[in-house]
DRENZA-307376 format. One record per residue (C-alpha): residue number from 0; residue in one letter; z, x, y. Coordinates in Angstrom, 2 decimals, decimal comma. Layout:
N
NUM; A; Z; X; Y
...
This chain:
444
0; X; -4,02; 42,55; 5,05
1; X; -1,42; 40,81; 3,60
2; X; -0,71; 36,82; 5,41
3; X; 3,10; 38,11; 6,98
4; X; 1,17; 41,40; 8,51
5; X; -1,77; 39,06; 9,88
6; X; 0,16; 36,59; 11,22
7; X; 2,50; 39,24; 12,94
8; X; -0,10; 41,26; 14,53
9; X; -2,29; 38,03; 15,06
10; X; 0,83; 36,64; 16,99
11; X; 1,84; 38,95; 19,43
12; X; -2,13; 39,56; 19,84
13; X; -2,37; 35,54; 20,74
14; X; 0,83; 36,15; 23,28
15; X; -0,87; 38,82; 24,95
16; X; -4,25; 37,87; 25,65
17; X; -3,38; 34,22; 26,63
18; X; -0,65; 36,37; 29,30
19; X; -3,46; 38,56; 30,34
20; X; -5,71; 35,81; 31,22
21; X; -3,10; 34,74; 33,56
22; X; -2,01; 37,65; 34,63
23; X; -2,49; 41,37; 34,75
24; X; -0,63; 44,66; 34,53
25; X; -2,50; 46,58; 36,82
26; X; -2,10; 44,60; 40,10
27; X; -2,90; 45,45; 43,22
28; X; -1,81; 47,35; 45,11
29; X; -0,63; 48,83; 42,34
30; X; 3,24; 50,14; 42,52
31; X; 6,34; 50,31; 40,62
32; X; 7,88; 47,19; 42,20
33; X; 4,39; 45,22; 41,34
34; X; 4,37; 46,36; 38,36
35; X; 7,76; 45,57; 37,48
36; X; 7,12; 41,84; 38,66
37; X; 4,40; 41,46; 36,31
38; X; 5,72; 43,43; 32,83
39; X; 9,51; 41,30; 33,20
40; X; 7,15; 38,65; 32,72
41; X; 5,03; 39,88; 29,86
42; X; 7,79; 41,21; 27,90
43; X; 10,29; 38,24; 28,21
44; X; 7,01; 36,04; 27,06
45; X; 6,72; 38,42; 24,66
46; X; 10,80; 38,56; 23,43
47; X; 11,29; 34,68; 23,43
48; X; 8,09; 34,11; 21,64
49; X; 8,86; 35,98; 18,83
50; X; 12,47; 34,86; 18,54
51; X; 11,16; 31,32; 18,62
52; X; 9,02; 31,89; 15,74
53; X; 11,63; 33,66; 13,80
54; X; 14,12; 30,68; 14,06
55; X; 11,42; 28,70; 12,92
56; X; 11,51; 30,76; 9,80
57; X; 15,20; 30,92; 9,81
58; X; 15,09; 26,89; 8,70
59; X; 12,91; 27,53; 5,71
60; X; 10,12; 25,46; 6,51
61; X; 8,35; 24,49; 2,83
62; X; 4,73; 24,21; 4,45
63; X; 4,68; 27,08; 5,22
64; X; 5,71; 28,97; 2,20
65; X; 3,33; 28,54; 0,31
66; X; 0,77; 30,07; 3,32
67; X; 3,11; 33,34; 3,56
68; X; 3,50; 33,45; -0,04
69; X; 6,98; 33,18; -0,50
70; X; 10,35; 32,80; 1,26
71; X; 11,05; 35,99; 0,52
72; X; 7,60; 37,19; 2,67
73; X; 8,95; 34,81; 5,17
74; X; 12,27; 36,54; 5,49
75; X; 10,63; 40,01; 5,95
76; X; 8,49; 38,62; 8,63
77; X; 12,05; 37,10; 10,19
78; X; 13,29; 40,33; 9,82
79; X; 10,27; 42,17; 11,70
80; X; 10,20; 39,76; 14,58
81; X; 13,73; 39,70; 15,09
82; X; 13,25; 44,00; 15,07
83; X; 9,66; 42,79; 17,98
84; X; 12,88; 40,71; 20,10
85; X; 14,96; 43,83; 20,12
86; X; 12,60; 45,92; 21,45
87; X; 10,75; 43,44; 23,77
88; X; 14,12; 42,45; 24,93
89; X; 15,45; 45,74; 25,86
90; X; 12,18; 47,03; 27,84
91; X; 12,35; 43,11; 29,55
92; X; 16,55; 44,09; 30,54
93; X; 15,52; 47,63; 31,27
94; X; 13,14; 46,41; 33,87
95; X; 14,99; 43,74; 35,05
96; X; 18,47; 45,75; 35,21
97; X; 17,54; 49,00; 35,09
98; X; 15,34; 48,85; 38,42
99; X; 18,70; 47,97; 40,09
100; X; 20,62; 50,59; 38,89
101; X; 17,86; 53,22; 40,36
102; X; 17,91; 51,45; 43,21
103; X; 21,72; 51,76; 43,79
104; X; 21,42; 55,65; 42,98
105; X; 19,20; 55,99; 45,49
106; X; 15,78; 57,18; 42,75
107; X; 14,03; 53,64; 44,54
108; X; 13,24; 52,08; 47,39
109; X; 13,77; 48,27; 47,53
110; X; 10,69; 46,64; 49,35
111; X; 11,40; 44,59; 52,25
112; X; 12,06; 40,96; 50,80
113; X; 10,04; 37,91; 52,39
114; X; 11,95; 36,12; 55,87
115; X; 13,67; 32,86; 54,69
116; X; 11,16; 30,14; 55,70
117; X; 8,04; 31,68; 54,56
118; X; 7,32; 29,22; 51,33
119; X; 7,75; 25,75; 51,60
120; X; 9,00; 24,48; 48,27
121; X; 9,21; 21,52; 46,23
122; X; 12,45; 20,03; 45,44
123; X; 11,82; 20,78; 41,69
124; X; 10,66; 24,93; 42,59
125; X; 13,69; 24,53; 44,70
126; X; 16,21; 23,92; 41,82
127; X; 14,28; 26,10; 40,14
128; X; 15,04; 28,84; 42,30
129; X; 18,77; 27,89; 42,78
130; X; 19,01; 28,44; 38,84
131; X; 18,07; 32,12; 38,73
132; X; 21,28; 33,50; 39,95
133; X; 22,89; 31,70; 36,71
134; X; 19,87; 31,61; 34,22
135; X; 19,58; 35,80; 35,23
136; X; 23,19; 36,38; 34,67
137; X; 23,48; 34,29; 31,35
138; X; 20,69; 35,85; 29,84
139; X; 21,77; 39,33; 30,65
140; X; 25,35; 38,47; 28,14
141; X; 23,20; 36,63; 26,09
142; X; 20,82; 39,76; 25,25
143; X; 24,05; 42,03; 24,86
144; X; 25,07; 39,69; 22,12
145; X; 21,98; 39,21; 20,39
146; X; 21,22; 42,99; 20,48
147; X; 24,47; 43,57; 18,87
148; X; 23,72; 40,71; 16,30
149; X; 20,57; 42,15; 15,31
150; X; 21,85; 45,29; 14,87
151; X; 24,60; 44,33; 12,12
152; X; 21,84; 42,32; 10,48
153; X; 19,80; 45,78; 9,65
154; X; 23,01; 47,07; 8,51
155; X; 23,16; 46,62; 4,86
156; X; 26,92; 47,78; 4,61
157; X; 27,82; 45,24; 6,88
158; X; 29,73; 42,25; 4,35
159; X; 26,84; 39,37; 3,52
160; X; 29,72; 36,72; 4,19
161; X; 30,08; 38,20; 7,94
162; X; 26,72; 39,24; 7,88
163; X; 25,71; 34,86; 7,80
164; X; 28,49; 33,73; 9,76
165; X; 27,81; 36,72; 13,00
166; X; 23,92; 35,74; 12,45
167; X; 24,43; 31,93; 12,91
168; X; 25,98; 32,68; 16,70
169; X; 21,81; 34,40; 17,01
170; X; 21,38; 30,33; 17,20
171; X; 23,87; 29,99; 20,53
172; X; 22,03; 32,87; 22,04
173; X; 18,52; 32,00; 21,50
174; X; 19,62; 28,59; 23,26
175; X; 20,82; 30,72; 26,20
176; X; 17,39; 32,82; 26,70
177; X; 15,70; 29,51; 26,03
178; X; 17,32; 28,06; 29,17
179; X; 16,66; 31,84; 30,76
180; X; 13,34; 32,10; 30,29
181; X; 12,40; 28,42; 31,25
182; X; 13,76; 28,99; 34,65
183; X; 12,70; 32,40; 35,27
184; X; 8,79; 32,04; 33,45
185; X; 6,54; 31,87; 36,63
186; X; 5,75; 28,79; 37,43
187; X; 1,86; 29,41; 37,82
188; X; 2,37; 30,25; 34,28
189; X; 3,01; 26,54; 32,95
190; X; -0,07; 25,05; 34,10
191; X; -2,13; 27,43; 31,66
192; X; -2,56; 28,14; 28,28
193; X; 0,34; 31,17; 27,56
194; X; 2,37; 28,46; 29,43
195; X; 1,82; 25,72; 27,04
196; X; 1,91; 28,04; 23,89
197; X; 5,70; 29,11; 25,34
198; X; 6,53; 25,36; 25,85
199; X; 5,95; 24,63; 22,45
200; X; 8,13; 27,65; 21,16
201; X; 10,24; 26,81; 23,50
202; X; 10,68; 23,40; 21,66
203; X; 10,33; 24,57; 18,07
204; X; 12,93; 27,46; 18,64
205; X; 15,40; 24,90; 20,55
206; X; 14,62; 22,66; 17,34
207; X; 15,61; 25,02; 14,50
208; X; 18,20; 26,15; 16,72
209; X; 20,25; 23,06; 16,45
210; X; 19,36; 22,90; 12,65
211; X; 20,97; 26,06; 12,35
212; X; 24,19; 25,36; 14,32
213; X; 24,27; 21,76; 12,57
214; X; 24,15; 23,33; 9,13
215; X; 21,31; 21,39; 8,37
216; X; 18,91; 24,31; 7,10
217; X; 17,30; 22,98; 3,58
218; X; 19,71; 20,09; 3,55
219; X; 16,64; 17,85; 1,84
220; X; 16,27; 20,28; -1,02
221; X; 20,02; 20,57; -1,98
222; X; 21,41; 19,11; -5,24
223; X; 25,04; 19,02; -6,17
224; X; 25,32; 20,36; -9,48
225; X; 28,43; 21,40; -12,13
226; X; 29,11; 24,51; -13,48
227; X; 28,68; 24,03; -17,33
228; X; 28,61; 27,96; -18,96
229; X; 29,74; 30,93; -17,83
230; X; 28,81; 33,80; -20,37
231; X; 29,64; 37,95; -19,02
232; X; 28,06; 40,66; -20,66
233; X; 29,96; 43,78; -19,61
234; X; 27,69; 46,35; -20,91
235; X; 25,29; 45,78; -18,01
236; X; 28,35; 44,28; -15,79
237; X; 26,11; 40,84; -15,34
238; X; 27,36; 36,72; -15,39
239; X; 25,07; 34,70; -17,15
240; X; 26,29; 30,90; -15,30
241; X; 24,58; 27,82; -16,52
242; X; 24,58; 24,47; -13,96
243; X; 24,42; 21,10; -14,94
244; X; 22,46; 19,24; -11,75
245; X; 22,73; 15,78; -10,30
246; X; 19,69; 13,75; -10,06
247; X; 17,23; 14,76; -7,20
248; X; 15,73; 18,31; -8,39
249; X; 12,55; 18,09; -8,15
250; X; 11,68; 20,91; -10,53
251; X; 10,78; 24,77; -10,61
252; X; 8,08; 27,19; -11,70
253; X; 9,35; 30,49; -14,17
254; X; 9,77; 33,12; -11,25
255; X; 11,12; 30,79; -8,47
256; X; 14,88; 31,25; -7,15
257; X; 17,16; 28,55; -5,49
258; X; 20,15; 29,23; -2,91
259; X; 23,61; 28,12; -4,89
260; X; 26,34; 27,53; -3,59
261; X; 29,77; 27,50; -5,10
262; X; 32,36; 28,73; -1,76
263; X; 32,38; 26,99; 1,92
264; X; 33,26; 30,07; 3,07
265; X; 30,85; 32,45; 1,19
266; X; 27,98; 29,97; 1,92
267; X; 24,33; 30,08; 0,27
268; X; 23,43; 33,06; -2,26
269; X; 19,72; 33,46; -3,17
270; X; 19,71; 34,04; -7,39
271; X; 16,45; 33,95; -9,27
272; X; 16,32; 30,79; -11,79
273; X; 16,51; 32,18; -15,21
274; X; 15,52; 29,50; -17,31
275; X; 12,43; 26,64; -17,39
276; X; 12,87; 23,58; -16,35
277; X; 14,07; 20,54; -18,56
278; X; 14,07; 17,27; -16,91
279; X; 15,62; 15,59; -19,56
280; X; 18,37; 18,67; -19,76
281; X; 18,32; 18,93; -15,73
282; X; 20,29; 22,37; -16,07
283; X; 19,42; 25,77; -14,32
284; X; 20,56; 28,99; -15,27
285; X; 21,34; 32,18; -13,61
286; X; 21,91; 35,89; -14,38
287; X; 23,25; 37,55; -11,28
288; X; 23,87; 41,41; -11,08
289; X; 27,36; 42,53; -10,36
290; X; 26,86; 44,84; -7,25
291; X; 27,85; 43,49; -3,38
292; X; 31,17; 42,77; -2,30
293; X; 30,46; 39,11; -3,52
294; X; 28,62; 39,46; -6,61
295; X; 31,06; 41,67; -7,72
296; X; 34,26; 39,00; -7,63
297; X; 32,11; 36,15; -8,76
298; X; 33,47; 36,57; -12,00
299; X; 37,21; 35,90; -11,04
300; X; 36,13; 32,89; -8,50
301; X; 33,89; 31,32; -10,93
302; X; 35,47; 28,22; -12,98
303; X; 33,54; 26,06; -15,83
304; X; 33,81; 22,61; -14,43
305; X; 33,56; 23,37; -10,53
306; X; 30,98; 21,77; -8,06
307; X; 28,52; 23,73; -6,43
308; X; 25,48; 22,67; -4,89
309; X; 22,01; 24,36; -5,22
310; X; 18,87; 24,32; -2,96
311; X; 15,34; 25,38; -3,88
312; X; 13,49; 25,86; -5,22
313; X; 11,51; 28,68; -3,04
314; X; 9,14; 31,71; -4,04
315; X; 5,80; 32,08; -4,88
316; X; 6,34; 34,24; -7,65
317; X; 4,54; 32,28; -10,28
318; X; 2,51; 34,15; -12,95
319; X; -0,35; 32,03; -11,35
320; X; -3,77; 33,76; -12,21
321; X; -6,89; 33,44; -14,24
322; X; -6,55; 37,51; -15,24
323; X; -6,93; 37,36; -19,26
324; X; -3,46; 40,00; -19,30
325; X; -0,45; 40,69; -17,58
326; X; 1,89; 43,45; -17,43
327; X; 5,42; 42,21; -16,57
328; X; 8,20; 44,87; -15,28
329; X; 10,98; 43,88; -14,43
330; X; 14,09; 46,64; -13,43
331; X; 17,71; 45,78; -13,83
332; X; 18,23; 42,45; -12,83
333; X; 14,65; 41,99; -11,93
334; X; 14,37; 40,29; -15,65
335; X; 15,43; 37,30; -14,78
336; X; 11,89; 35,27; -13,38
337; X; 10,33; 36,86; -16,75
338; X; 13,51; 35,46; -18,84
339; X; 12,57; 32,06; -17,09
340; X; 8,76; 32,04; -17,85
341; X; 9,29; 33,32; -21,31
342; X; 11,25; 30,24; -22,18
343; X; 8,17; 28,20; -20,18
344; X; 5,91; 30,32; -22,92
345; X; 7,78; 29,41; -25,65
346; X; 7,15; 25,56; -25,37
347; X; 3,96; 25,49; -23,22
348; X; 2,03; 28,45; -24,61
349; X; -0,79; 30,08; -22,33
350; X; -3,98; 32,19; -22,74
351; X; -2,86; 35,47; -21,96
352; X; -1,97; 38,76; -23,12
353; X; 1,45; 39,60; -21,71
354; X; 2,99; 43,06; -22,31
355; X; 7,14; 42,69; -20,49
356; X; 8,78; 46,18; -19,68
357; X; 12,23; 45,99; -18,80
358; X; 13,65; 49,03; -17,37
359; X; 17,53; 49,22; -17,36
360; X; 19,99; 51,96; -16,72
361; X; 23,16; 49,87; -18,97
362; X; 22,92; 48,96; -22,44
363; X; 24,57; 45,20; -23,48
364; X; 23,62; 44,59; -27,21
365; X; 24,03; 40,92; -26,98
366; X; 21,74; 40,44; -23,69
367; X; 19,39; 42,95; -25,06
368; X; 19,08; 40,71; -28,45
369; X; 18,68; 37,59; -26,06
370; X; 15,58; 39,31; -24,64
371; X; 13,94; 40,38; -27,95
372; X; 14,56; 36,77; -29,17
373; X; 13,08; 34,86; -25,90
374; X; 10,24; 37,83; -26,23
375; X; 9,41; 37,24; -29,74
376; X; 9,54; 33,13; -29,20
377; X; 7,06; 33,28; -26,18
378; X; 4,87; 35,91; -28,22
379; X; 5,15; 38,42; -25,20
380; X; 5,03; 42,38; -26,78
381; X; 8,40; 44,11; -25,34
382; X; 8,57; 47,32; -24,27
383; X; 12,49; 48,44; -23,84
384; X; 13,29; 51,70; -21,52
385; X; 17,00; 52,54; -21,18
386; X; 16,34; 55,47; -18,42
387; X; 19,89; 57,33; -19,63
388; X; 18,10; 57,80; -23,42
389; X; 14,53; 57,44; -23,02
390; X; 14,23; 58,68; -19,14
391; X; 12,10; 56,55; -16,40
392; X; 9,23; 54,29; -16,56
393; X; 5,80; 56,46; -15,63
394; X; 2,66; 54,72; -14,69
395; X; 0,66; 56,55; -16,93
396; X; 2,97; 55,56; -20,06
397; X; 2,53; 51,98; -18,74
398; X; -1,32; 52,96; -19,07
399; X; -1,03; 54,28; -22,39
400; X; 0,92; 51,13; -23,91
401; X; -1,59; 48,76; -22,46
402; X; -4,89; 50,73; -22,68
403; X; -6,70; 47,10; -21,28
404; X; -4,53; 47,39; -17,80
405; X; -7,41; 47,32; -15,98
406; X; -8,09; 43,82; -17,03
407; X; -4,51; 42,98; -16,56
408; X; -2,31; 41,69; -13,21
409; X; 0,71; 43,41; -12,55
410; X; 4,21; 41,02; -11,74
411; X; 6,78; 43,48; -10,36
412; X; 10,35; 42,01; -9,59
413; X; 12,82; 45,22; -9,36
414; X; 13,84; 48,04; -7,03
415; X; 11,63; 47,80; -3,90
416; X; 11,29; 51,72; -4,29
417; X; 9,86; 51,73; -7,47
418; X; 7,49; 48,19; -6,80
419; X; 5,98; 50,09; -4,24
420; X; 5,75; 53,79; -6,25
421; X; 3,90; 51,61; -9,06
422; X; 1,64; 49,94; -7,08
423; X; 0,62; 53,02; -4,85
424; X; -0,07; 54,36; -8,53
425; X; -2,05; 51,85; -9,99
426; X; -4,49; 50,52; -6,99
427; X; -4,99; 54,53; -6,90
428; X; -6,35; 54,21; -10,42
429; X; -8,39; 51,14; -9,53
430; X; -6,13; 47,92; -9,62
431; X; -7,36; 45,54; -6,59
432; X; -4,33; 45,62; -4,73
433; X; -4,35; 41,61; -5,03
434; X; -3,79; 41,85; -8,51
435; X; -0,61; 43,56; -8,14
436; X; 2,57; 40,89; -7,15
437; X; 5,98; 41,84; -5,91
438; X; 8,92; 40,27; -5,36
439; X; 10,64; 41,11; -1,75
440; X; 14,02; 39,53; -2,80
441; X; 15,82; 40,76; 0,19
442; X; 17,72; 38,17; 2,41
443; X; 18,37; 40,09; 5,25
């Protein structure tokens, strides 16, 4: 199982069975109201833990990269839990709210509440108590808004500028159902296991919370940097930029990517590094694709000679195995980690065997003659597909070209679609599916 599946399932598994050893969902006697009473409380456990730990992937934490394999893994566990907060936090509200509702039309019958008097309280459980008018009503808004949030995030139309600046306010409303669930978490619940474990997310989340609102996500790993080059090649409608960095990177390996940015109000873009690192140079390059709203004016905001600042690098795509071949394909913009570890090949040359296809619907002379030269300087064998003229990429003709796959690793960075039609292909023929690596780059 891969470490972002295991660490999902093994999550909400930990959640659960620390809950269920202090508390149950069948209690007794067992009725609707009793029940109720006991799942608000398992699924709001549930809902804040899982937003907690998302935030804390929201900040980029580097120690944990490397565990998950990748920010880009990290981001489609972010994007899972924050889909595991949705639905946790609608069947919590539907509970909580819903009950009400059936109650008002009459489908329930309230049970008789306890006669004032019949606890005796601590001043602490007292304020406790006065809070859940407020924390109840705060995190009902609060779960309307972050319902709404998540749902433009899974919207892929929705603009990537408004798409960062509507996710950020995600940070204001986990602070709210922080606040909610500390006052409403039974208290029996804190002297336990499942209530330490929420403590602690409790803190974490709170933590990268204010990191996010502060704008101080990856602020240790940025470098301000000059834009030196800008080169288009119109054919295949990319921008070929080149950056000329301050002191303070601390280097990258062929395949990584770094966030750059060159607009306040655009913020951070991921872009794969498409070029080894120098450190006498200290200069990064990167192709970027022409195709969002964004990507497609970069070419009219872009100036030789403005600041921007870059922060990285991330990814674990690094061409790092003891396999005696590889098979590289990369699809449409996808090129650009093998571009970078090419130009690593040409001056630090390595053991294996590497066959590179690059699959590309446009046709740019000059870029394609870039590739052939960085191909023939690294000694990697090319193998050019332009799907218009020579139709798509099979597995079976990668087979053919490469008759040794089977001693080979596969590094995929392209459309998801056909990653995952390639590798269904080849661990069907007998690749180990470890041997098969894929970039995720999706952001959102």
């Amino acid at each position: 199982m891969k470490p972002i599946k295991l660490l999902f399932v093994a999550f909400l598994a930990l959640l659960s069975l620390l809950w269920l050893l202090a508390d149950t969902l069948a209690p007794e006697p067992f009725n609707y109201f009793a029940f109720r009473g006991v799942f608000v409380q398992f699924s709001g456990v549930l809902a804040i833990g899982v937003m907690s730990l998302a935030l804390l992937l929201a900040v980029r934490p580097v120690w944990l990269e490397g565990r998950l394999n990748g920010l880009d893994k990290m981001y489609r566990l972010h994007k899972w839990l924050g889909i595991a907060a949705l639905v946790f936090g609608a069947l919590h509200w539907w509970m909580a709210k819903g009950t009400k509702w059936m109650v008002g039309w009459g489908w329930l019958e309230r049970p008789a509440r306890r006669p004032p008097g019949a606890e005796t309280l601590t001043t602490l459980e007292q304020w406790l108590r006065d809070q859940r008018g407020l924390a109840e009503s705060l995190g009902e808004w609060a779960f309307y808004a972050a319902a709404v949030l998540i749902a433009l995030a899974l919207i892929k139309a929705f603009p990537y500028r408004l798409f960062r600046q509507t996710h950020k306010l995600l940070a204001i409303g986990y602070l709210v159902l922080a606040y909610h669930s500390f006052i409403l978490t039974k208290q029996d619940y804190w002297s336990q296991p499942i209530g330490w474990l929420v403590a602690l997310l409790l803190v974490v989340g709170v933590g990268a919370a204010l990191l996010v609102l502060l704008g101080r996500v990856g602020h240790t790993r940025k470098v301000q940097g000059r834009l030196e080059s800008l080169t288009h090649y119109p054919g295949v409608k990319v921008l070929e930029g080149t950056i000329a960095l301050e002191p303070g990177w601390s280097g990258h390996k062929p395949g990584q990517f770094a966030f750059v940015t060159s607009s306040a109000s655009e913020g951070p873009h991921p872009y794969t590094i498409a070029s080894a690192w120098d450190p006498q140079a200290r200069r990064l390059t990167f192709i970027v694709k022409q195709l969002g709203d964004w990507t497609a004016r970069l070419g009219e905001h872009l100036q030789e000679g403005m600041p921007v600042s870059v922060e990285g690098p991330y990814g674990c795509f690094d061409f790092d195995d003891a396999k005696p071949r590889q098979i590289w394909v990369g699809g449409g913009i996808g090129i650009t980690p093998f571009i970078a570890r090419m130009q690593h090949l040409a001056r630090n040359p390595g053991p294996q065997v590497v066959d590179l296809f690059h699959v590309t619907g446009e046709f740019d002379q000059a870029a394609i003659d870039k590739l052939h030269a960085d191909a023939e300087a690294a000694h990697v064998t090319l193998h050019l597909r332009v799907t218009p003229k020579d139709g798509r990429l099979t597995p079976a003709q990668m087979r053919e070209a490469v008759p040794e796959w089977a001693r080979a690793s596969i590094w995929f960075c392209g459309p998801a679609g056909f990653g995952q039609a390639l590798r269904a292909d080849f661990t069907a023929h007998g690749l180990a599916a470890a041997d098969f690596h894929q970039e995720l780059f999706e952001m959102r």
